[in-house]
GUVEXDO-675969 format. One record per residue (C-alpha): residue number from 1; residue in three letters; x, y, z. Coordinates in Angstrom, 3 decimals, padded with zeros to 6 digits. Each point is the difference from the previous one (the first is absolute). Layout:
BEGIN
NUM:ALA:X:Y:Z
...
END
This chain:
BEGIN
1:UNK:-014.463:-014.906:-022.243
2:UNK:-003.530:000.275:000.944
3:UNK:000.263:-003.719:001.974
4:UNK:002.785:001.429:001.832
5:UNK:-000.211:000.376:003.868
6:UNK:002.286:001.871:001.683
7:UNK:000.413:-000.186:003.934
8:UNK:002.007:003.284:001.378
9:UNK:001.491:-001.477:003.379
10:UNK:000.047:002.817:002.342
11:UNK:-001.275:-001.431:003.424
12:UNK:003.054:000.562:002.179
13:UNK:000.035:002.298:002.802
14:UNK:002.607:002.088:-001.445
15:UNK:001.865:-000.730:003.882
16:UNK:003.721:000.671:-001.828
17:UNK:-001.579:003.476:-001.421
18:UNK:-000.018:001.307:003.934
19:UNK:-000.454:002.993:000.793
20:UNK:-001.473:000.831:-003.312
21:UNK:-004.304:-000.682:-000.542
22:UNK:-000.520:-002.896:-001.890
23:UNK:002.105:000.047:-003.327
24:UNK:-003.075:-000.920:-002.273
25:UNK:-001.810:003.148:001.313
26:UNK:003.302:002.160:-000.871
27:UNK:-001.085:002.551:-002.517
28:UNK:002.542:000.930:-003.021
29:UNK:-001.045:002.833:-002.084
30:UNK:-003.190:000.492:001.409
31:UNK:-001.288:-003.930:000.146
32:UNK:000.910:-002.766:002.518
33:UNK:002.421:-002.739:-001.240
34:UNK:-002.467:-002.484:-000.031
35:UNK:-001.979:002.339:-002.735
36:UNK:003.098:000.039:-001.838
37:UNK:000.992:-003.413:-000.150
38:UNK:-004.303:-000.859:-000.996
39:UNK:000.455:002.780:-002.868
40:UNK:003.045:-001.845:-001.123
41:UNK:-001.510:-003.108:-000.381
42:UNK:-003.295:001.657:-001.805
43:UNK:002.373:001.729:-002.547
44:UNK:001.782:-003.323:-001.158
45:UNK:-003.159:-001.597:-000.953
46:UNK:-001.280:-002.111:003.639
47:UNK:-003.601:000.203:000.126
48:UNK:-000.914:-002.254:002.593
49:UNK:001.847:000.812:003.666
50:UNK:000.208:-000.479:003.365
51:UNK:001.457:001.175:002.473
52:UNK:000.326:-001.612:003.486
53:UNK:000.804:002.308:002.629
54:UNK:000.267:-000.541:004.099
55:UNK:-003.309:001.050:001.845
56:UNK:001.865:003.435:001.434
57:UNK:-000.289:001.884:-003.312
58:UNK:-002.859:-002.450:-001.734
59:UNK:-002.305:002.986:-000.188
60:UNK:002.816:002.492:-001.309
61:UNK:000.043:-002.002:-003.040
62:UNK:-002.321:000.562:-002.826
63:UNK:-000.038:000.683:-004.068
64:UNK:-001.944:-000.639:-003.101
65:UNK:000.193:-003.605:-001.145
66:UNK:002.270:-001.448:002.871
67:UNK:-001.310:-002.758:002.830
68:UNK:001.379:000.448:003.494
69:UNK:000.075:-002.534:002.244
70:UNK:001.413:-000.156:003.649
71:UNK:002.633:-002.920:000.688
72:UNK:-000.474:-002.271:002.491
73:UNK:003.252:-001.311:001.891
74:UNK:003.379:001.310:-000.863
75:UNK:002.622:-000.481:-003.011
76:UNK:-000.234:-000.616:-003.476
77:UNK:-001.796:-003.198:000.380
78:UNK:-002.332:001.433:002.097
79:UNK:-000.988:002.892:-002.779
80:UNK:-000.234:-002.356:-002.711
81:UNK:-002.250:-002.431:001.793
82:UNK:-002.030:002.977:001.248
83:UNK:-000.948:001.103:-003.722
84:UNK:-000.637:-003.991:-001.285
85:UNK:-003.711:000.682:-000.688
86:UNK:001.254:002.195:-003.113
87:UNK:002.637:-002.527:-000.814
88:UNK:-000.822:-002.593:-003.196
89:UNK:001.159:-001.703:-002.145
90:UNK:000.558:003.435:-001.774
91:UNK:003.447:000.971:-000.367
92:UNK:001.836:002.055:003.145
93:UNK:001.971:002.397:000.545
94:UNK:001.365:000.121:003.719
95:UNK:001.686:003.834:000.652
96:UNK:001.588:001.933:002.932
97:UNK:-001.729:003.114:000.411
98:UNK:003.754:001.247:001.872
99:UNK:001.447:-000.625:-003.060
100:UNK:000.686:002.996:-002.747
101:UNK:000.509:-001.874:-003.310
102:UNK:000.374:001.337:-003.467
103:UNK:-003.412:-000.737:-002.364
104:UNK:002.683:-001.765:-002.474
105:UNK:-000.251:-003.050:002.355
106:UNK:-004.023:-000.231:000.227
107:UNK:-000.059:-000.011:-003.867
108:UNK:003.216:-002.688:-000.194
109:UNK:-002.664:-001.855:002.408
110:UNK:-003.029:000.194:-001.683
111:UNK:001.395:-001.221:-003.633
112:UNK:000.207:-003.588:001.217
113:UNK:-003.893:000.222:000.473
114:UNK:-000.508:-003.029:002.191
115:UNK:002.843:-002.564:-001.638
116:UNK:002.260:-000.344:003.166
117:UNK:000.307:000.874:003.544
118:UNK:002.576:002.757:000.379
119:UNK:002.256:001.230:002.666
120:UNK:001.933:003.218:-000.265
121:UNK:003.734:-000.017:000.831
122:UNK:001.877:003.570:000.777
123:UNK:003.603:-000.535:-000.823
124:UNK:001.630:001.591:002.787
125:UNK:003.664:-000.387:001.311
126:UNK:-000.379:001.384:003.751
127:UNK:-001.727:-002.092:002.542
128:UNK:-003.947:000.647:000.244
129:UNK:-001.648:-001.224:003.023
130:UNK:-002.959:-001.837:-002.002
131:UNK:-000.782:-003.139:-001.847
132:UNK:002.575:-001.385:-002.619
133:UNK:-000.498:-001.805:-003.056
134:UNK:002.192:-003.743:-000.572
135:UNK:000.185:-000.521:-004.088
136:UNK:000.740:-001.886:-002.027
137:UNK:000.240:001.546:-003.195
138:UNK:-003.338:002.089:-000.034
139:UNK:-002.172:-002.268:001.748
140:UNK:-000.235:000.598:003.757
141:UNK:000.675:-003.370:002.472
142:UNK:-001.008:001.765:003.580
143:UNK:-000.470:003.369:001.663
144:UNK:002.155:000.678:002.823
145:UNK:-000.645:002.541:002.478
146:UNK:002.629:002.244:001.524
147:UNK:002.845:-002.618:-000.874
148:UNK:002.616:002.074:002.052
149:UNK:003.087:002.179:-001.721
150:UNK:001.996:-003.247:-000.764
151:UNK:-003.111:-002.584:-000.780
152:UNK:-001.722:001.920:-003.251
153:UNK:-000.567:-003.164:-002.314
154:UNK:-000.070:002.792:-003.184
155:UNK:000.560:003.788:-000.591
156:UNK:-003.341:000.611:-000.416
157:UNK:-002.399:000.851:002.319
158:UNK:-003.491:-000.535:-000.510
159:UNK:-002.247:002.843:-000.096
160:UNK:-003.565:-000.533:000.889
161:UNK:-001.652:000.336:-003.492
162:UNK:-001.048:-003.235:-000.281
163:UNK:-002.002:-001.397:-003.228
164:UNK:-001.966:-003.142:000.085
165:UNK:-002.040:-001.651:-003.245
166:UNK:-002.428:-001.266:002.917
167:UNK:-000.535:001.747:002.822
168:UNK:-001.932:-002.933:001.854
169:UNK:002.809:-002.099:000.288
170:UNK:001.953:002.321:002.677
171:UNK:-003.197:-000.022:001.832
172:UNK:000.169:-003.888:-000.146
173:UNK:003.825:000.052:001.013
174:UNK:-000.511:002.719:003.008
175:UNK:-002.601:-002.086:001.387
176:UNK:002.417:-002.764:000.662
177:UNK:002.680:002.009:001.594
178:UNK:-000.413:-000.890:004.264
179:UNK:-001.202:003.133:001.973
180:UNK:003.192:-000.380:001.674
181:UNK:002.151:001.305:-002.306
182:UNK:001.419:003.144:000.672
183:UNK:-002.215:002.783:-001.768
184:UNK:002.879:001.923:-002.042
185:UNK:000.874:-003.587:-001.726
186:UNK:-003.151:-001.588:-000.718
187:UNK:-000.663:001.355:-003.404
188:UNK:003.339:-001.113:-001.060
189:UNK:-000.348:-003.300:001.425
190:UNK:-002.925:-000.424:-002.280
191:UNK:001.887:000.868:-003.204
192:UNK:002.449:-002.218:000.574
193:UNK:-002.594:-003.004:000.910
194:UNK:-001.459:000.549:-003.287
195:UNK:002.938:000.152:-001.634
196:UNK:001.360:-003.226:001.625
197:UNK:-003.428:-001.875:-001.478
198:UNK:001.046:001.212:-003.727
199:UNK:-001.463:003.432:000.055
200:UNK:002.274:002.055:-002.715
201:UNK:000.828:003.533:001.143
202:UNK:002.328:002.034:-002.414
203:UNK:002.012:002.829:001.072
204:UNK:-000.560:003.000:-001.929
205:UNK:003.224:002.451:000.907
206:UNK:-000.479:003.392:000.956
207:UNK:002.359:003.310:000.169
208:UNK:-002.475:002.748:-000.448
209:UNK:-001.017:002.425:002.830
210:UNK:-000.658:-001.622:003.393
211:UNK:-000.572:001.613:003.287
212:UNK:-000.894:-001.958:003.403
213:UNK:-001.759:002.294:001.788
214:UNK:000.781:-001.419:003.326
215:UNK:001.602:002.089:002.688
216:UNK:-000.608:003.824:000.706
217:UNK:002.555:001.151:-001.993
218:UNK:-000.976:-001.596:-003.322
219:UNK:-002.533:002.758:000.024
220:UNK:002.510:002.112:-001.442
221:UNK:000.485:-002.188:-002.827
222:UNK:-003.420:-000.359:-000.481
223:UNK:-000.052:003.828:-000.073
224:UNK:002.793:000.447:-002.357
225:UNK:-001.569:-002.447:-002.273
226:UNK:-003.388:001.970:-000.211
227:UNK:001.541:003.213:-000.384
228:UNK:002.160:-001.442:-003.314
229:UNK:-004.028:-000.808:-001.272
230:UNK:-000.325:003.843:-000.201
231:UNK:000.282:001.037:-003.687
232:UNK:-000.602:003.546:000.443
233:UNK:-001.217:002.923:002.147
234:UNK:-002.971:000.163:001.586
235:UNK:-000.943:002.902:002.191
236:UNK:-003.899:000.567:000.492
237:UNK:-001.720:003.445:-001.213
238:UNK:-000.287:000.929:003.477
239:UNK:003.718:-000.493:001.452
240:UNK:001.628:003.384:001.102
241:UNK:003.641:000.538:-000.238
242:UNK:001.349:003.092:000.230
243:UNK:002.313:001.617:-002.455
244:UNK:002.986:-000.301:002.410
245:UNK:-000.195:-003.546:000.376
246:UNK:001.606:-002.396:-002.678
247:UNK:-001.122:-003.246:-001.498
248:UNK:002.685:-002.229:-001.954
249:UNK:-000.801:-004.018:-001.443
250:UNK:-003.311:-001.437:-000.240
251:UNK:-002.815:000.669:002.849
252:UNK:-003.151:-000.759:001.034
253:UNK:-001.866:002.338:002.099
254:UNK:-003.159:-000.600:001.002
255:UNK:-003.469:002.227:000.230
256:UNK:000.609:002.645:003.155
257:UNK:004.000:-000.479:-000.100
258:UNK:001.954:003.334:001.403
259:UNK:003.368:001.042:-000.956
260:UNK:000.941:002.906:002.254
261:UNK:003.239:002.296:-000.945
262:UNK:003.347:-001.210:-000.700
263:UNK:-000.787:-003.410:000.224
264:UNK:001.676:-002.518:-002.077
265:UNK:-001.680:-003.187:-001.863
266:UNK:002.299:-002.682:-001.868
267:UNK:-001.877:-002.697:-001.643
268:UNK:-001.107:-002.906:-000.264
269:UNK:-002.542:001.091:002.904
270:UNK:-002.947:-000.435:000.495
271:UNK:-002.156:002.501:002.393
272:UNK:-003.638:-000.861:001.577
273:UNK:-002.854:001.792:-000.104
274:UNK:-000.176:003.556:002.422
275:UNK:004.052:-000.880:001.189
276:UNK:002.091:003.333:000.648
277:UNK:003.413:000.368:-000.723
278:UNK:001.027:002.831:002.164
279:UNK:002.825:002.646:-000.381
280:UNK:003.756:-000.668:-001.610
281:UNK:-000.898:-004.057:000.769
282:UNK:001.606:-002.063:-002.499
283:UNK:-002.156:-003.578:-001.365
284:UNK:002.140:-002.434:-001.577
285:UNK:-000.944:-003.643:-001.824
286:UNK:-003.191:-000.459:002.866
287:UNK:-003.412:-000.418:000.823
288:UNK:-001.876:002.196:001.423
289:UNK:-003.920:-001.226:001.178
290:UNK:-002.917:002.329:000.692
291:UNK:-000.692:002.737:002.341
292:UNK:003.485:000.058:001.141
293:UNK:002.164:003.265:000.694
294:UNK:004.084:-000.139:-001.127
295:UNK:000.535:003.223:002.824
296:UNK:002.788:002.644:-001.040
297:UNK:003.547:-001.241:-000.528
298:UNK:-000.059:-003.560:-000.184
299:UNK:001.783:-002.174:-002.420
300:UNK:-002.237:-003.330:-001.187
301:UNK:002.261:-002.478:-001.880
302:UNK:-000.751:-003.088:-001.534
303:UNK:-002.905:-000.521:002.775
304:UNK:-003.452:-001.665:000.517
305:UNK:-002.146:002.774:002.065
306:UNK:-003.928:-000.846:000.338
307:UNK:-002.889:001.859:000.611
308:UNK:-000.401:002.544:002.719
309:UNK:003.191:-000.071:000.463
310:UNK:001.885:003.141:001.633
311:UNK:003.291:001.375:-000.148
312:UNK:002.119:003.301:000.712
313:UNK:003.691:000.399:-000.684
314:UNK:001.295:-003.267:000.001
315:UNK:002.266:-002.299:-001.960
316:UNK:-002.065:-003.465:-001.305
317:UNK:002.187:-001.656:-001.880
318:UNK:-000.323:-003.998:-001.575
319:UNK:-003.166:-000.259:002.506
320:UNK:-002.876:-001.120:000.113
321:UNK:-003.422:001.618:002.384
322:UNK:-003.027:-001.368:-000.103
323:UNK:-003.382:002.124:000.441
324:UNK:-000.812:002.625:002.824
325:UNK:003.740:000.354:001.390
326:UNK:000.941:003.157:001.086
327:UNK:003.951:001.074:000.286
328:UNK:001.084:002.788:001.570
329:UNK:002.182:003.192:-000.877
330:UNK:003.683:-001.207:-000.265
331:UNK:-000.337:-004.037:000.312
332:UNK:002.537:-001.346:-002.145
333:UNK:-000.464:-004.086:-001.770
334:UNK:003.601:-001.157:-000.506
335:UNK:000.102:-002.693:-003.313
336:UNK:003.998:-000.426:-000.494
337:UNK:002.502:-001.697:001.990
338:UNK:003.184:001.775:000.622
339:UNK:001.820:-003.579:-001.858
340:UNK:-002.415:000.542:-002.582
341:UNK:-001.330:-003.957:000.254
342:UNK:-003.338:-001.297:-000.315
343:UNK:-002.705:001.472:003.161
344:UNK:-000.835:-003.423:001.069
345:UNK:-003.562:-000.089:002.497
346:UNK:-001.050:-002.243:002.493
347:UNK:-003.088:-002.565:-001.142
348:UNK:-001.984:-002.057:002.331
349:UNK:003.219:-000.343:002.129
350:UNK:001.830:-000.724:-003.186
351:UNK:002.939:002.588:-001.526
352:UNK:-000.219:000.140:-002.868
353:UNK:001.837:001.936:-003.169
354:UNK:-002.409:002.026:-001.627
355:UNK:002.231:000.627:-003.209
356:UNK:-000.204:003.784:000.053
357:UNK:002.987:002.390:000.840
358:UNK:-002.037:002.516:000.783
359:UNK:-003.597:-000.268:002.043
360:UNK:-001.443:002.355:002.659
361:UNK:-002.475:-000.473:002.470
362:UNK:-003.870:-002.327:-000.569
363:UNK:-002.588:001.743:002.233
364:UNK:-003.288:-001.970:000.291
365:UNK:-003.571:001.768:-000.019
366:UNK:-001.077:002.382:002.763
367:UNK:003.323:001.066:001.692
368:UNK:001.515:003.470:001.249
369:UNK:003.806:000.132:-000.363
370:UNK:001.164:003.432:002.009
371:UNK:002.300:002.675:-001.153
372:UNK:004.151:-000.346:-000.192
373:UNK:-001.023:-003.956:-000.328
374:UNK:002.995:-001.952:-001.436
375:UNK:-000.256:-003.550:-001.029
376:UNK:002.347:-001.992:-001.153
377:UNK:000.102:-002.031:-003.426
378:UNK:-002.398:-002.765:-000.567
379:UNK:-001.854:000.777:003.110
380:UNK:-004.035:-000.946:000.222
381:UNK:-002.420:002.202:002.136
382:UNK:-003.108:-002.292:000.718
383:UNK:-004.188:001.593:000.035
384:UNK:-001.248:002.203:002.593
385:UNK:003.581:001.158:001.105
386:UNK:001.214:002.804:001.517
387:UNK:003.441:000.730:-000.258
388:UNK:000.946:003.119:002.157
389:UNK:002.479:003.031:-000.867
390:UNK:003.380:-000.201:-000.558
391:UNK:000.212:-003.673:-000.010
392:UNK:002.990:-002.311:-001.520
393:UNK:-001.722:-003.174:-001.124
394:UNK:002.496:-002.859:-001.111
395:UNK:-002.767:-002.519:000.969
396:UNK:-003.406:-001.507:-001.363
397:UNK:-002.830:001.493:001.953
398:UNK:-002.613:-002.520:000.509
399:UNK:-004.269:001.681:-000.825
400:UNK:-001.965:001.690:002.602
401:UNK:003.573:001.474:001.460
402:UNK:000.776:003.165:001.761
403:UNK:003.872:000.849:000.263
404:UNK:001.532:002.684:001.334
405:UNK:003.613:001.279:001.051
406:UNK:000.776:000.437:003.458
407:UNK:002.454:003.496:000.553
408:UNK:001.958:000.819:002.732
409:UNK:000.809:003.606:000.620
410:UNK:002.406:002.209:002.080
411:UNK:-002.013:003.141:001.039
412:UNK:002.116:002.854:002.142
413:UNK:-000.137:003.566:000.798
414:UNK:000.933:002.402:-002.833
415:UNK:002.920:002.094:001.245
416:UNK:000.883:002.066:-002.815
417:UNK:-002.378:002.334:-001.843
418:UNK:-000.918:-000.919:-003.492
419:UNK:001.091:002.764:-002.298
420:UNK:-002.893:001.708:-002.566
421:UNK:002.974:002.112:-001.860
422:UNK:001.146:-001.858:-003.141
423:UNK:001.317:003.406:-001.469
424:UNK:003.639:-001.446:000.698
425:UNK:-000.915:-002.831:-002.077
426:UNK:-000.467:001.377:-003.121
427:UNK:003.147:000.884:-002.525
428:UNK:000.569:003.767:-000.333
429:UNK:000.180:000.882:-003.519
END
């Protein structure tokens, strides 16, 4: 394995994952995804990897025995060709760092230790907007991107894990695809060229874990997946929580956590460092980052908060808040629809079906949402916003926003005193 190279693609500019930061940057359990998906890779066996990342977070990347290098262009082709001066005739491995896959495959993978050129095929019976594989038998004919609902040539689509006994020769084969080509379509272009001048590529059929990390809500998957990683409890020497307050499942809480009376914890959660969790507030199945305050009363379910994030009695439900956002007392993130079908969310201009019943609100970095807020399912709340009190939000609001509700009011002149005796009131025993 030691002639192995392995080339983590993860050069996009995460445009889809609006209005959340960059997804590689996203931190799960304390480290960003990125870390996560580099630790992965370690623990199977890779030794030799790198990572190609776009110049906005080039210098956010770093780690012990890793090589980062900044694409130039975009697309697949693009990130491939920008790592070629680590390419040989070595064998290569070719991986999407959006991609959550199970270790299983890696190993599957590396047992063929440079005999063939593999492609990995998820057998999947909905339609997936990405490249599909046309067979026959096990060996793989073309790669066909984003066939359309009614033009999949297989079941199966392919998964970016891609295996080749010499990594040169995709060089040699992206070099030959015209600029011209549309970016999102080159790389697959050059598989198929090669496989059209006698290149064998085998499929090797996959139906482990797999989670495209994609859009803003897959960050709950992503979270749901790293809590199921927690084998046991985990709450630092110097975590306070006070006798009233009760912990059930298994937790993480880091150094400086606060657990203030009557609160209620329900694992898996996991808990950053100096967070408090304030009065008769229930967590449920979340993450929590650092430095962030869960204010009296509020109920946190299944939900993605980040760092320095504040809250005070409010209802957070299926959601999703990226760092510094503070919501105030009484704002309210609807996640169901009253026919109980899937929230779908606007992408790019594109509706689209995000595949969840329930899902709240996605609140990007830096915003202020104000109190008796009320926002619809599936809404997104873009950076730098300000979303004023007491508004109804069934809309995407679009970063650097200020929105407020416009009231119209009927003053007149009091004519009857306001009584101060509520004696009457009361039942006489």
């Amino acid at each position: 394995m030691n002639n192995l190279t392995v080339l983590l693609l993860s050069g996009g500019k995460s445009t889809r994952f609006w209005p959340l930061p960059h997804k590689m940057l996203l931190p799960f359990l304390g480290k960003s995804f990125i870390e996560h998906q580099i630790n992965f890779l370690k623990t199977v066996g890779c030794e030799d990897i790198v990572v190609v990342v776009n110049s906005e977070i080039a210098t956010q990347i770093n780690g012990e025995g890793i090589t980062v290098e900044t694409q130039q262009g975009e697309g697949q082709a693009a990130a491939i060709l920008s790592a070629r001066q680590f390419i040989t005739d070595n064998p290569l491995l070719v991986l999407n760092a959006d991609d959550v896959i199970s270790s299983s495959l890696i190993s599957r993978l590396l047992e063929f230790s440079g005999r063939k050129n593999l492609l990995t095929g998820f057998h999947t019976t909905e339609y997936f907007p990405g490249g599909y594989l046309e067979l026959v038998g096990k060996q793989v004919k073309r790669v066909i991107e984003k066939p359309g609902k009614d033009k999949t040539p297989s079941s199966y689509v392919r998964l970016v894990c891609d295996y080749f006994s010499r990594g040169i020769d995709i060089i040699n084969y992206l070099e030959k695809v015209p600029h011209a080509v549309k970016s999102d379509d080159r790389y697959e272009r050059a598989l198929s060229a090669m496989m059209v001048a006698g290149e064998q590529f085998e499929m090797l059929s996959y139906s482990d874990t797999w989670l495209p990390i994609k859009y803003p809500w897959h960050t709950l998957a992503a979270m749901d997946y790293f809590l199921a990683t927690i084998t046991s409890s985990q709450i630092d020497a110097s975590v306070q929580v006070h006798a009233t307050a009760t912990i059930t499942g298994l937790v993480v809480l880091e150094a400086g956590v606060r657990v203030m009376e009557y609160a209620k914890l329900v694992g898996p959660l996991y808990i950053g460092k100096n967070t408090i969790i304030g009065n008769h507030t229930m967590v449920r199945s979340s993450m929590i980052g650092e430095n962030s305050v869960i204010g009296f009363g509020s109920d946190i379910t299944r939900s993605y908060i980040g760092s320095n994030t504040w809250l005070h009695t409010n209802y957070v439900g299926d959601s999703v808040l990226a760092n510094n956002v503070g919501v105030g007392a009484g704002a309210v993130f609807a996640n169901l629809r009253f026919d109980e079908k899937n929230v779908n969310s606007t992408v790019t201009k594109e509706r689209i079906d995000t595949g969840r019943s329930k899902l709240g609100v996605m609140i990007g970095e830096n915003s202020r949402i104000g109190v008796g807020v009320h926002t619809m399912p599936g809404i997104k709340i873009g950076s730098n916003c300000v979303v004023g009190a007491t508004v109804l939000l069934d809309h995407d609001v679009p970063d650097n926003t200020r929105i407020f509700t416009k009231q119209s009011h009927t003053v007149m002149k009091n004519q009857e005193p306001v009584s101060i005796d509520r004696t009457k009131f009361r039942k006489k025993i």
